[in-house]
N, C-alpha and C positions, 0 to 999 in steps of 0.2 A: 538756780544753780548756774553759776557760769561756768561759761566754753572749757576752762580746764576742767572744772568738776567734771564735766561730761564725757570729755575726752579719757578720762582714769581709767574707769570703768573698762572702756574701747580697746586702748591701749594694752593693760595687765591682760586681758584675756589675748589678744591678739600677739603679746608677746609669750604666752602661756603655748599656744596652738603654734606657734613659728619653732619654739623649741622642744616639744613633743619626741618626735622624731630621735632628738639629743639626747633627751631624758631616757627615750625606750631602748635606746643602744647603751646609753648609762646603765641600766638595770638590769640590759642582760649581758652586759662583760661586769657586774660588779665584783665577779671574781676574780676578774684582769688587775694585776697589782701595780700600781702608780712607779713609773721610772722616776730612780733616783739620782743616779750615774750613770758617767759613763768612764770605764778603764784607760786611763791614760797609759799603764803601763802594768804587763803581766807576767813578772820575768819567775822563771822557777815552775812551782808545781802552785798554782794558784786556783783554788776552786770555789762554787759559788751553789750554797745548798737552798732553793727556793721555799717558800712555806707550804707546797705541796710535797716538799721533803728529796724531789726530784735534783740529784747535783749535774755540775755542768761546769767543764775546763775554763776557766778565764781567756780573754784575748786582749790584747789590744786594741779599742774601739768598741766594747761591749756593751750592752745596757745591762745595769742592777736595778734590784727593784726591791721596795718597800714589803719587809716581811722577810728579804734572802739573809742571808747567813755568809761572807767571804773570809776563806781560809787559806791563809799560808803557809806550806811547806818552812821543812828549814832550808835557809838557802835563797825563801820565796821572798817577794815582794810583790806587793800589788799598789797604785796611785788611782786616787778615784776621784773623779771630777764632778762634783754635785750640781743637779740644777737650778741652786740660787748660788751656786759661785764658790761653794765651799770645797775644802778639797782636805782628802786624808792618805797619808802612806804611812800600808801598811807593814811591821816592819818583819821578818819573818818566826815563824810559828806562832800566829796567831789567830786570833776568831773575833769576828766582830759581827752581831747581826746587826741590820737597818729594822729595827723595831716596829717607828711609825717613820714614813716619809710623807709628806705631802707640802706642796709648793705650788701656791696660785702663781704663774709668772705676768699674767697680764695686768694683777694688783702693783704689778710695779712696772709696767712702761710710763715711759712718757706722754704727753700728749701728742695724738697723732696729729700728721703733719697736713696742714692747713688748718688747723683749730687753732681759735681763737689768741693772738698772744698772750693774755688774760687767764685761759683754758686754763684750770689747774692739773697738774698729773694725780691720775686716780689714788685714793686714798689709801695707806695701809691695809692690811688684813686686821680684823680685831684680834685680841688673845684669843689662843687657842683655836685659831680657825687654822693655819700653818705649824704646821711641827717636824721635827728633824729626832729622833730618840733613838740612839743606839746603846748596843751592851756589851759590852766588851769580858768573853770571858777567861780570854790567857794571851800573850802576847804585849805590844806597844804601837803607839802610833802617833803618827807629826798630824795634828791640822790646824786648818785655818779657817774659822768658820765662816760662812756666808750671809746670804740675809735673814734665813731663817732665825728670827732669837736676838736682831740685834739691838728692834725697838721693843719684843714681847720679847724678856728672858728667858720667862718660864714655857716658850714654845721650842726650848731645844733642852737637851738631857743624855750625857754618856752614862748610863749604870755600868758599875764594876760590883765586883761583889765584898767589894770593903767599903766603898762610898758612892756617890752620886756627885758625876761633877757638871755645874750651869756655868753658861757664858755672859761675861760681860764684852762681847765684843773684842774676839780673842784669837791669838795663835798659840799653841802649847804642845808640849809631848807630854805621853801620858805611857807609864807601861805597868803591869802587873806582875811581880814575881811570887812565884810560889815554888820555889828549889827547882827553877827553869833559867837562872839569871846568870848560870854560870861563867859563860861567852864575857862579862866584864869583871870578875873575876881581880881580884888586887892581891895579889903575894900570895893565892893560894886561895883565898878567902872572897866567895861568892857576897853580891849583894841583901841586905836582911830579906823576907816576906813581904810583902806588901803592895802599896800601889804609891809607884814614884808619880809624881807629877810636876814640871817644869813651864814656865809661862814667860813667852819673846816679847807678846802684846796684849794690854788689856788687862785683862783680869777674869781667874776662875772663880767658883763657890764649890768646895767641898763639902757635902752634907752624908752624914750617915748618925747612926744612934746616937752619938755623943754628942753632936750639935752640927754647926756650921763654922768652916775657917775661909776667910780670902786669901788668896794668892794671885800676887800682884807680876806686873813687867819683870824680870831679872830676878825674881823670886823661884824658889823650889820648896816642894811638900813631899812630905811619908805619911802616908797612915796606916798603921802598922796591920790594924784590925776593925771591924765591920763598927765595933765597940768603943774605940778610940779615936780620940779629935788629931785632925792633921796634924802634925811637928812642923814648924818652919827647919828649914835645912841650910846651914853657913854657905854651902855654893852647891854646884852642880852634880849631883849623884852620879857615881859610876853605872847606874842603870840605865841612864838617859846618854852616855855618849856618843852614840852611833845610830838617829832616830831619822838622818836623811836618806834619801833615794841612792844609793852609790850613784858615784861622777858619772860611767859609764852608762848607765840608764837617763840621765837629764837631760841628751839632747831627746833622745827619742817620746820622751813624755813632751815637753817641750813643743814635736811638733806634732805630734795626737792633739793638744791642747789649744793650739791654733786652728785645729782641722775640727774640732769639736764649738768651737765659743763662732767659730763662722756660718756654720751651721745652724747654732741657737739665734744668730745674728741674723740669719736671713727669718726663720722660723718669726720672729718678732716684728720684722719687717711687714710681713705676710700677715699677721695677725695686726698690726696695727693699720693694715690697709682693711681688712675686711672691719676693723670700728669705724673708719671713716666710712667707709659705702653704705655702713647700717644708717651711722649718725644723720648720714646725708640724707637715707631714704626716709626716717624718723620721722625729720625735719623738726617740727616744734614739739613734738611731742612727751612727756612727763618726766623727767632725770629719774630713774631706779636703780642706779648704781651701787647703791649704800643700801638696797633690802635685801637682806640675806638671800631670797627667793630667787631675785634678780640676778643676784652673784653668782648661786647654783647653776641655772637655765643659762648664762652666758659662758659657765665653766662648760656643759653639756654640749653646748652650740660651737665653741671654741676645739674641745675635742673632734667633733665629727667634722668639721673642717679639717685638722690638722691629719685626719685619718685620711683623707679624700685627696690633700695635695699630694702633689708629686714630691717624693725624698727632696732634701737637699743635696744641689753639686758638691764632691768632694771640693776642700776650697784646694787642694792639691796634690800632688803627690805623699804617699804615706810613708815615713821612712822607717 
């Protein structure tokens, strides 16, 4: 057997015993649910029902999390900054739960700094190891999806209750009327039932009992019922005309959003220095980046680091 065979062995166990520790704090917060967001803006009566069912006032600067439920008043709006980059506003009286969240952020740094120029940046996540699924059960909303979903499609999913729509790498308004849609309203005459859906970038897939339709850039879809394939729509639905943030909330989301991505910025920084001191101390030892196990035990190890640092500095005043 040569020096590497012998070394495997050495290694897996001793990288088994180094993340112990990570794993047994993993196992006993496995009820602690994965942050998703964070609220760039909470204007109105904005609330946030957890999967222990416990609700809780929105703020500005918030964490949500995987499993919660966020609802808007009429009147409300909520903007929510995800942590692969996605972002959704919501528009008011609406409901949207965070279904499944989960976002490895380390599967997507770069190579830390003094590796190799060569060094390649770590690999994807395979299918289904990342997911984003939410449900939307009344109301509308603007997003813009993130990395979740953009090289695995099927690791992201908004269910409505008239279809299921996936991302091809996308920005869209989406809203559901069920004799709620009166606010656009033409000569008297409310929007049909349904689920409008509108797309700026990319492209969605609409799927429900009747099959599947794309909706492309500068395209709009109806689907009337859970039973029926999308309708292409000649232009813009009067259901989708007012799906942005009002004027008056954009600075202030705006500088939340600054104050939040400098934060994940240091966060990353931080975390790309502790692969370097590992790498270093390694020194030759076996590449296990790519086994699932290894992935796990550096998510575990990753986390209890990130619990141990000190907060991030505000990157500034909050306005």
């Amino acid at each position: 057997m040569n020096d590497a065979g012998r070394q495997w062995p050495l290694y897996c166990m001793a990288l088994l015993c180094a993340c112990m520790p990570g794993l047994a704090a993993a196992q006993a917060g496995a009820a602690a649910p994965e942050p998703a967001a964070r609220v760039l803006v909470a204007a109105g009566a904005v609330t946030d029902t957890g999967a222990d069912g416990r609700s809780r006032a929105l703020a500005d600067g918030d964490t949500v999390y995987a499993g919660d439920t966020v609802g808007t008043a009429a009147g409300g709006y909520a903007s929510l900054d995800f942590e692969d980059g996605g972002e959704l506003i919501l528009r008011p009286s609406t409901q949207l739960q965070i279904r499944q969240y989960h976002f490895d952020a380390a599967s997507h740094d770069p190579p830390a700094a003094g590796s190799a120029p060569s060094a390649p940046a770590p690999d994807a996540p395979p299918a289904g190891y990342e997911s984003a699924v939410f449900s939307l059960a009344k109301g509308g909303l603007r997003a813009v999806s993130g990395l979740i979903g953009h090289l695995q499609h099927d690791d992201y999913a908004l269910q409505t209750p008239t279809a299921t729509l996936g991302i091809r790498g996308t920005a869209y308004d989406l809203r559901y009327c069920q004799d709620d849609c009166t606010d656009e309203a033409e000569q008297g005459v409310a929007p049909d039932n349904g689920l409008y859906a509108s797309v700026s970038q990319g492209a969605i897939a609409l799927r429900n009992d009747a099959g599947e339709s794309l909706t492309g850039a500068g395209q709009s879809a109806h689907v009337r019922a859970r039973g029926v394939l999308a309708r292409r729509l000649a232009g813009l639905p009067a259901a989708l005309r007012h799906m942005d943030l009002p004027e008056a909330l954009r600075a202030r989301a705006a500088a939340m959003r600054q104050r939040i991505h400098a934060e994940r910025a240091l966060r990353q920084q931080r975390r790309m220095q502790r692969r370097a001191a590992r790498q270093a101390a390694d020194g030759d030892a076996p590449a296990t980046a790519d086994h699932p196990l290894a992935r796990r035990l550096e998510q575990a190890r990753e986390r209890r680091a990130e619990a141990q640092a000190p907060p991030p500095e505000p990157a500034g005043p909050q306005n």
